[in-house]
N, C-alpha and C positions, 0 to 999 in steps of 0.2 A: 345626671343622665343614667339612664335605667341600664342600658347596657355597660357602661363604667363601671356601675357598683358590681355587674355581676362578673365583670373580667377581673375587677381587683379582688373578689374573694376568691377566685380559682387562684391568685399569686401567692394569696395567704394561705389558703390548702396546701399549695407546692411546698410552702414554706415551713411546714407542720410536717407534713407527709411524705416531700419527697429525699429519698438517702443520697441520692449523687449530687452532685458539683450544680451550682444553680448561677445561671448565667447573669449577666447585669447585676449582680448582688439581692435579685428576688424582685426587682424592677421590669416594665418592659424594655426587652432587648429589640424586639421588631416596635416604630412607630408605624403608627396608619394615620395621616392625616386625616384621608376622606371619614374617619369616627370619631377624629377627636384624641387620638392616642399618641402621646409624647413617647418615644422609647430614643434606645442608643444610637436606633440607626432609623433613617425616615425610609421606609420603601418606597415612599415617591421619591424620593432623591435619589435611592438606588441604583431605581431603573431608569431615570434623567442620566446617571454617569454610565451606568450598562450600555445603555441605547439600543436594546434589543426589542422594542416596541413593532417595529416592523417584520420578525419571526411569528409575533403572537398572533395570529388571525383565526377567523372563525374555524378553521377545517381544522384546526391541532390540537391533538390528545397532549397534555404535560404533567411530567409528575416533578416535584417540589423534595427533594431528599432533604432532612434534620429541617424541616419547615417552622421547626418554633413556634411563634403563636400563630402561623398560618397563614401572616397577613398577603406573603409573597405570594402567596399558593390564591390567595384572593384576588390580588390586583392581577394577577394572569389569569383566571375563570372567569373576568372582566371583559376577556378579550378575548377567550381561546374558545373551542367545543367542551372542555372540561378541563377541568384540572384535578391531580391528585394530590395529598400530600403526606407521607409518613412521617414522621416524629414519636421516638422512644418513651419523652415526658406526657402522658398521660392527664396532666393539669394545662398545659399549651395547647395540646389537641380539642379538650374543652375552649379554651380562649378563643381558637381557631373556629370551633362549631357555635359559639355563639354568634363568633362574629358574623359568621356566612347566614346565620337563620336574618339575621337582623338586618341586611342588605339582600333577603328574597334572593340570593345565588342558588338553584339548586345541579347546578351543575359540578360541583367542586365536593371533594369526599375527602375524610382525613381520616388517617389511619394511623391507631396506637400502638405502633411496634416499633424494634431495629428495622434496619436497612435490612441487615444481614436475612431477619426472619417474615423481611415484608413480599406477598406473593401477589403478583401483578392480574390483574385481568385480562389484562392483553399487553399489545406493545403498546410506545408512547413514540410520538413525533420529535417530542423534545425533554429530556431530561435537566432539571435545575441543580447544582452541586455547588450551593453558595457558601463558602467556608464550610466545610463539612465533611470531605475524606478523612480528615481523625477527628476529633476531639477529644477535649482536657478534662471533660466526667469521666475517661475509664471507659466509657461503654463499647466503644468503636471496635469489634472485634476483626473485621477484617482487616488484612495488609492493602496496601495502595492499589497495588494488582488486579488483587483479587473485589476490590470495591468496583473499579473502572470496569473489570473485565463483566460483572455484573450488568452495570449501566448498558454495557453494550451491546449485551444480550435483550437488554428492555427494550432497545431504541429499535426503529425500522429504518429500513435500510431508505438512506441518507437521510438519518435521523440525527437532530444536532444533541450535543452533550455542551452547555451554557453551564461555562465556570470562573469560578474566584475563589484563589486561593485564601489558606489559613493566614491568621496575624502572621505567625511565625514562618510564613513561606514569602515573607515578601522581596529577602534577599534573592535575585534570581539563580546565584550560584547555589543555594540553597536549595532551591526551584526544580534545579536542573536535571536530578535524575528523574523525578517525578514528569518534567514536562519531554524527556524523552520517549519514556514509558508512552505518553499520550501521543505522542506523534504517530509511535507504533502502531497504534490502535487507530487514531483520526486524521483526518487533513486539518488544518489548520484555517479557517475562514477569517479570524480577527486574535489581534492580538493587542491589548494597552493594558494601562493604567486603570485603576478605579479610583475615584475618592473612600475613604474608611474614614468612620466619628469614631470610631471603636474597635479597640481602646483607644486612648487619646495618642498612647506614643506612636500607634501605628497609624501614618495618613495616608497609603494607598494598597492595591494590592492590585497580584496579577490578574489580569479575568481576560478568559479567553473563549471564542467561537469559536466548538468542534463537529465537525461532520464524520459520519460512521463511512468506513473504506468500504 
């Protein structure tokens, strides 16, 4: 498949080119069934364990934070008025723009920066923070805070912040100053379990529905 060969040599670029910490061992970390793409984690199964299909409707602007190859940023410009999505790796963001040419989305735009240095257009209705307040490249320059307090400022007022925590936040004790911090800032709409393929030792994580005060 013509679109395959051209996402697996953006993985071998990554893999030549890029200096930071490379996720799934230079594999797909996001799968997309609807193309054909096995990765760590199936974002249709994702959003079957999320169950936030019912937030996604046509009126909502969403942006997709550390979006990976995209696909998330994809299956929600499926459903919403647009989607954004920022991501640091520069060879995902490609994976991501191929994908979206190749499924006619033109509603969805992907953006190759940090968090930290990514500049919004406007607000968004719903912000995506799927494992993604630190990570283990190094690059995450923000503190917790000051990441959240960010978001906050993107979303519109009663605008939701749809989260799951890192592997390593799965302890809730662990959890706990962090989802203080968030209460602070949002109301609380849902709170469970997720299923996680990835890594294997971790099988769920926290993910939570937040709405702006």
């Amino acid at each position: 498949m013509e679109l395959h060969n051209k996402l697996k040599k953006h993985l071998e670029e990554q893999k030549k080119e890029w200096k930071s910490f490379i996720y799934a061992s230079g594999e797909f970390y996001q799968g997309y069934d609807k193309v054909g793409v096995k990765g760590r984690r199936s974002t249709e199964q994702r959003f079957k364990s999320y169950g936030i299909e019912h937030f996604l409707t046509k009126d909502k602007r969403v942006l997709d934070i550390g979006c990976n190859c995209g696909f998330t940023t994809l299956y929600a410009g499926e459903r919403v008025r647009h989607a954004d999505g920022v991501e640091i790796n520069p060879f995902l963001i490609k994976i991501g723009e191929d994908t979206r040419d190749f499924l006619g989305l033109n509603n969805v735009t992907f953006f190759a920066s940090s968090f930290e240095n990514f500049v919004a257009t406007g607000q968004y209705d719903i912000v995506f923070s799927f494992a993604n307040d630190e990570t283990i490249d190094g690059n995450t320059k923000f503190t917790f805070k000051e990441y959240i307090l960010k978001i906050k400022h993107l979303l519109k007022k009663d605008g939701l912040l749809i989260f799951e925590s890192q592997a390593f936040d799965t302890d809730e004790k662990l959890f706990a100053p962090k989802l203080a911090f968030l209460k602070e800032q949002f109301g609380v709409l849902e709170s469970k379990r997720v299923d996680s393929d990835y890594p294997t030792k971790v099988k769920d994580r926290i993910f939570l529905v937040l709405k702006t005060k």
